[in-house]
VOTOR-312177 format. One line per field, with one value per residue (C-alpha): residue number from 1; x, y, z; residue in one letter. Coordinates in pm, whole numbers. Example, Ala and Ser with C-alpha at 12.3 -4.5 7.8 and 13.67 -1.06 7.14 Angstrom:
REM VOTOR-312177
k <- [1, 2]
xx <- [1230, 1367]
yy <- [-450, -106]
zz <- [780, 714]
r <- [A, S]
***
This chain:
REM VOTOR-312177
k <- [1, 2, 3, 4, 5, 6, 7, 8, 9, 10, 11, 12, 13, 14, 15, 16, 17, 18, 19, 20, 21, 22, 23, 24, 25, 26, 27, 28, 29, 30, 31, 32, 33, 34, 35, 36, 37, 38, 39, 40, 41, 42, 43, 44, 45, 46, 47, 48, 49, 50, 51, 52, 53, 54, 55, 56, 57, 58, 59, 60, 61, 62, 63, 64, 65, 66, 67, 68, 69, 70, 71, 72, 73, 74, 75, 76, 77, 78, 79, 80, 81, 82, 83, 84, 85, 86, 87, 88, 89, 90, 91, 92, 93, 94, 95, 96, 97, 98, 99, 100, 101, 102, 103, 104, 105, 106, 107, 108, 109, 110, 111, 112, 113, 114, 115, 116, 117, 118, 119, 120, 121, 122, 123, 124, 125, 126, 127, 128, 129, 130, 131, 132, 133, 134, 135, 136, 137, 138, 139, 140, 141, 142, 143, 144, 145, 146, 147, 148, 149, 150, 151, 152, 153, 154, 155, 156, 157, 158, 159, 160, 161, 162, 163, 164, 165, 166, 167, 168, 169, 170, 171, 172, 173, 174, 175, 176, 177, 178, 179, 180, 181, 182, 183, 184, 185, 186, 187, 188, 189, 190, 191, 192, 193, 194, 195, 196, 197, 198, 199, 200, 201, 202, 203, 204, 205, 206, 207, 208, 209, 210, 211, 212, 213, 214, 215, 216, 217, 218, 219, 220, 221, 222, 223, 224, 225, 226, 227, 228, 229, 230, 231, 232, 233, 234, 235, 236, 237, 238, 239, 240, 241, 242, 243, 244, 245, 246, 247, 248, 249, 250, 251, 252, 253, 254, 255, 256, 257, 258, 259, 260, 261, 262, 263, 264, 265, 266, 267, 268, 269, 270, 271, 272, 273, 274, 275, 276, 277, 278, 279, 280, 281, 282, 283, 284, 285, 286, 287]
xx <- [11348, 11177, 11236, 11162, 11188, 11079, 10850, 10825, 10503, 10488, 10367, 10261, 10505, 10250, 9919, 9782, 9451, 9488, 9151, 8895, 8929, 8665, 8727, 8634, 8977, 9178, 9519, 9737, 10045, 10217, 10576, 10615, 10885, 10913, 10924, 11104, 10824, 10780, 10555, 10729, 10676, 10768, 10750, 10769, 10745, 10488, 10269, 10012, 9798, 9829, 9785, 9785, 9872, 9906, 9950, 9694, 9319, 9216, 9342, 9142, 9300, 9172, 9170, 9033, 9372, 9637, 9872, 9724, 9648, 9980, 10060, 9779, 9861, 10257, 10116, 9879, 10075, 10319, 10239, 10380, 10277, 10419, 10214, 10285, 10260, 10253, 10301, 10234, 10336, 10131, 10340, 10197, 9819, 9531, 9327, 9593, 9717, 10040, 10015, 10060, 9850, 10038, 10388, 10257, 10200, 10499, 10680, 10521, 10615, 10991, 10998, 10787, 11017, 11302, 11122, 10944, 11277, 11129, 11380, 11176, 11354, 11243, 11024, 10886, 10810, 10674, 10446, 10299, 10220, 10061, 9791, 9783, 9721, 9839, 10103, 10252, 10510, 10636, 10704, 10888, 11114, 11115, 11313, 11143, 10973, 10740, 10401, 10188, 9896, 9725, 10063, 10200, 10414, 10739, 11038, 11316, 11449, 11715, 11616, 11485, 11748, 11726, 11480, 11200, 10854, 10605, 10284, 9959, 9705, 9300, 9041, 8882, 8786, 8841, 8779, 9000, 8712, 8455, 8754, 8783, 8428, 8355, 8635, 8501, 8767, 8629, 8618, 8989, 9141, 9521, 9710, 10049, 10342, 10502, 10776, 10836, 10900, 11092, 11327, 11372, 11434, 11708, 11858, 11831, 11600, 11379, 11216, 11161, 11048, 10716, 10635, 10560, 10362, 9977, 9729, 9397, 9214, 9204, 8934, 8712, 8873, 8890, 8567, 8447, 8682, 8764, 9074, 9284, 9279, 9352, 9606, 9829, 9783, 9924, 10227, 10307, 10265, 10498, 10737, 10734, 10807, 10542, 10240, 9999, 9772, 9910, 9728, 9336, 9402, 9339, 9692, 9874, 10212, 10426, 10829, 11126, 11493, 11545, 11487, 11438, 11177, 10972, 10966, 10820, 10569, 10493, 10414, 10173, 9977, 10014, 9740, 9472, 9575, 9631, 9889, 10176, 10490, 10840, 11021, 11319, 11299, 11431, 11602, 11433, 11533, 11662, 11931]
yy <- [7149, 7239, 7508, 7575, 7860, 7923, 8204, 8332, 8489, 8865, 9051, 9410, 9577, 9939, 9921, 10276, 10350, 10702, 10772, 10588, 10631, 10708, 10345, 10190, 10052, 10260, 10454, 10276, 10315, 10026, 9897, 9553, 9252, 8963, 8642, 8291, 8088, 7979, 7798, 7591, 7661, 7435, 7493, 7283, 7450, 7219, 7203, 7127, 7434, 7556, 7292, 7345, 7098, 7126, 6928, 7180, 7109, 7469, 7667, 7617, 7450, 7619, 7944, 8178, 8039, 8359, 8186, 8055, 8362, 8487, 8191, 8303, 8721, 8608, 8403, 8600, 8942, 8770, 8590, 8204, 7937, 7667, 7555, 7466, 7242, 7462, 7248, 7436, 7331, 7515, 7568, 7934, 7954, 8012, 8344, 8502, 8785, 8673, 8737, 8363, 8375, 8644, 8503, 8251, 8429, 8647, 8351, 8191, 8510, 8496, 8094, 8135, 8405, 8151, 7859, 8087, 8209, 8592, 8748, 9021, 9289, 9276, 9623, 9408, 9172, 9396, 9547, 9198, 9192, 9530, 9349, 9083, 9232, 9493, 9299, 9067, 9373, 9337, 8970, 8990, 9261, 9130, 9267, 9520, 9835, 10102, 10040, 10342, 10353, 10066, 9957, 9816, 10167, 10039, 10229, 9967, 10081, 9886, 9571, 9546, 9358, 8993, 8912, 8580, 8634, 8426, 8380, 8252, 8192, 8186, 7888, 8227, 8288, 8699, 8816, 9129, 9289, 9291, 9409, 9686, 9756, 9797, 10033, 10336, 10562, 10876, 10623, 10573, 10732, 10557, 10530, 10382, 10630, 10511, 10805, 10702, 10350, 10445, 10634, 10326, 10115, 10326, 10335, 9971, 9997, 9706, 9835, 10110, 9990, 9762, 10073, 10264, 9961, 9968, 9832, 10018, 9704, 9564, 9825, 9588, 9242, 9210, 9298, 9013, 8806, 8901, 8627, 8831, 9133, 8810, 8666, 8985, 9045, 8662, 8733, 9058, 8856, 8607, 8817, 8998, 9335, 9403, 9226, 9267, 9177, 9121, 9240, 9201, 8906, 8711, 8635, 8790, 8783, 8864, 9010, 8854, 8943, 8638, 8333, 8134, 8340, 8286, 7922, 7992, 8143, 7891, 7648, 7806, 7977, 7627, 7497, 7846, 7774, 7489, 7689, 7843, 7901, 8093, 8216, 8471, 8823, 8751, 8976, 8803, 9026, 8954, 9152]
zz <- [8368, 8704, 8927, 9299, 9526, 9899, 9910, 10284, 10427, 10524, 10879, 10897, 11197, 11111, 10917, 10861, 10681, 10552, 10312, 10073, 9737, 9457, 9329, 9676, 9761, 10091, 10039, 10305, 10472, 10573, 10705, 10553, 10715, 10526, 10745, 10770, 10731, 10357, 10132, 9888, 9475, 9214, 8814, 8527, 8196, 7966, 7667, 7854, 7980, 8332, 8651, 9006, 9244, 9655, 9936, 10119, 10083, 10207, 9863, 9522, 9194, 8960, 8806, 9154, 9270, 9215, 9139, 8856, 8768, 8821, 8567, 8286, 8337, 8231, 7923, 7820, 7833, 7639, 7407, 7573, 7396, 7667, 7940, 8346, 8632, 8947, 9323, 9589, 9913, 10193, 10529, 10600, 10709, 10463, 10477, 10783, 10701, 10606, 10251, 10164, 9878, 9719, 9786, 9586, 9311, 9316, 9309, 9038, 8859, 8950, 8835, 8534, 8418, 8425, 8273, 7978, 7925, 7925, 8047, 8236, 8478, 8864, 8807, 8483, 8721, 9005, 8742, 8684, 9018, 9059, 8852, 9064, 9433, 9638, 9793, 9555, 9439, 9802, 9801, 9482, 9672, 10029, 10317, 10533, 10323, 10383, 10137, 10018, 9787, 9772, 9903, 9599, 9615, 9766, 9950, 10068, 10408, 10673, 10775, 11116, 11406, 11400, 11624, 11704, 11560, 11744, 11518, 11663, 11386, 11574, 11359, 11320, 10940, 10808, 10500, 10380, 10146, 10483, 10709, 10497, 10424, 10819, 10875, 11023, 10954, 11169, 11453, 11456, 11764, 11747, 11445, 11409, 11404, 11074, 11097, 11445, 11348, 11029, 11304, 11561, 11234, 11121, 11476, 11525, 11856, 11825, 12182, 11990, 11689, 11895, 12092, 11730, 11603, 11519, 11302, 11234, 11093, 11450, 11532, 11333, 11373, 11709, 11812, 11538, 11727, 12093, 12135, 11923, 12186, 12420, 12187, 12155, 12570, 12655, 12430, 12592, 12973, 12813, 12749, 12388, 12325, 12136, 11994, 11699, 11462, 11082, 10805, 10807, 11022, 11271, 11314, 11588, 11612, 11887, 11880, 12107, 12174, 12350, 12152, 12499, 12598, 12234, 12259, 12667, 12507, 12219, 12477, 12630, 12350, 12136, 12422, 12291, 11909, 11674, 11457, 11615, 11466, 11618, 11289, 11206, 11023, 10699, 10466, 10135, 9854, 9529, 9399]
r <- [X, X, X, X, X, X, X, X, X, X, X, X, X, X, X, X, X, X, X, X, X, X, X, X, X, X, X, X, X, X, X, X, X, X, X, X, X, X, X, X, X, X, X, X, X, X, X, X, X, X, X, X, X, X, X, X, X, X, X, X, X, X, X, X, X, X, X, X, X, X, X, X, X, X, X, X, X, X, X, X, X, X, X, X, X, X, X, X, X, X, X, X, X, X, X, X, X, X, X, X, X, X, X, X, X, X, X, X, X, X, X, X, X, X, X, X, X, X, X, X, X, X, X, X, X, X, X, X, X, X, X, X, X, X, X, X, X, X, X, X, X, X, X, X, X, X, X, X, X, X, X, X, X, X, X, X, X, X, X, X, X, X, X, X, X, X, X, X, X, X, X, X, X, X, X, X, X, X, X, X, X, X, X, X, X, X, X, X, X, X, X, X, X, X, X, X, X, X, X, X, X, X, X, X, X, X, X, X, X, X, X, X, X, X, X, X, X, X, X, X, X, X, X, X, X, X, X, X, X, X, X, X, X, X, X, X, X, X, X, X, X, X, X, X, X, X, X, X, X, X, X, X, X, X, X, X, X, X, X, X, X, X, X, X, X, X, X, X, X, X, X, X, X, X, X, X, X, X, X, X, X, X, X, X, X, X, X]
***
């Protein structure tokens, strides 16, 4: 029997870098939104080891990918003799900040758990992904959720108003481990206001909620990469509320009440980027 699932990207509406820890990774603090823009994953229980196939030629097949390792943690942990085919059809960008790698995985997890016939709880499954990477617990839960730790700690708050995401992915390679590493935390003179935002959310002021937003890591992306400062200042002339920079980027997204005025600005930043996409918050959690 095969299963499928859609398994929708992530953007960061606060990033907040709050300490390095004696283990070398940073305590965070984070508001999470899942997205409506989705790879597709498709499982096949077998007898036949674990295979990973893709329409996309920019993730590997083998066993770096996480969601093969996603795949082995579940089989080795317990004990599954039965193999799987895993398809993986890319939509979100590679290596953007969109947590499509881990989305992956934490759908893997949710499929695998059906197909293996385990039987394992959500937190069962969020624990799996604690192993995996910080933010695979999130995309098993979805919605919108303030992160803490290494921001696999989750607190589910209100979903943000509906509102058009405009995403504008640079050709600009970033690596997450060297963002991190070239954070100069002493150098950091605006942080988001998480409690702020945590307010507007629960009052439903999405004005309010881009004026609280911020992202630390774009003290060292954007001077790698200087058209993601120009990226996030086109989207705000076009008409978004806000605009920022998702994860360790380079994407940049941008936020619209008017759904008119998102696609205006999709066709002009589609002529500075290749990948532009105008998607829909998304609620995305299992019950």
């Amino acid at each position: 029997m095969t299963y499928e699932v859609k398994a929708p990207a992530k953007i960061n509406l606060a990033l907040d870098v709050l300490r390095k820890r004696p283990d070398g990774y940073h305590d965070v603090s984070m508001i999470m939104q899942t997205i409506a823009l989705y790879d597709t994953i498709t499982v096949k229980s077998t007898w036949d080891g674990i295979k990973i196939t893709s329409n996309s030629s920019k993730i590997p097949l083998n066993e770096s990918n996480i969601a093969y390792k996603a795949a082995h943690y579940l089989s080795t942990k317990y004990n599954v003799k039965r193999g799987a085919n895993i398809h993986i059809e890319k939509r979100i960008p590679v290596a953007a900040g969109l947590a499509g790698g881990s989305t992956d995985a934490a759908a893997v997890l949710k499929l695998l758990n059906k197909a293996w016939d385990l039987k394992l709880s959500k937190t069962e499954l969020m624990d799996a992904g604690r192993k995996l990477g910080a933010d695979v617990p999130f995309c098993i839960q979805g919605g919108t959720c303030l992160a803490e730790g290494l921001g696999e700690r989750l607190t589910v708050i209100k979903s943000i108003p509906d509102c058009h995401i405009l995403l504008a992915k640079p050709s600009v390679g970033v690596s997450t481990k060297e963002v991190y590493q070239s954070l100069r935390l002493d150098e950091i003179k605006e942080r988001p206001d998480i409690a702020g935002m945590m307010k507007a959310i629960d009052e439903q002021n999405l004005t309010g909620i881009c004026s609280k937003m911020g992202n630390v890591l774009e003290t060292v992306t954007t001077k790698l990469h200087p058209i993601i400062p120009e990226l996030k200042q086109r989207l705000l002339e076009y008409g978004a509320i806000g605009s920022l920079m998702s994860g360790s980027g380079p994407t940049v997204f941008g936020i619209f009440s008017d759904m008119s005025a998102a696609y205006g600005a999709y066709d002009n930043i589609k002529t500075l980027v290749n990948e532009v996409f105008v998607v829909k918050t998304f609620d995305g959690r299992d019950e």
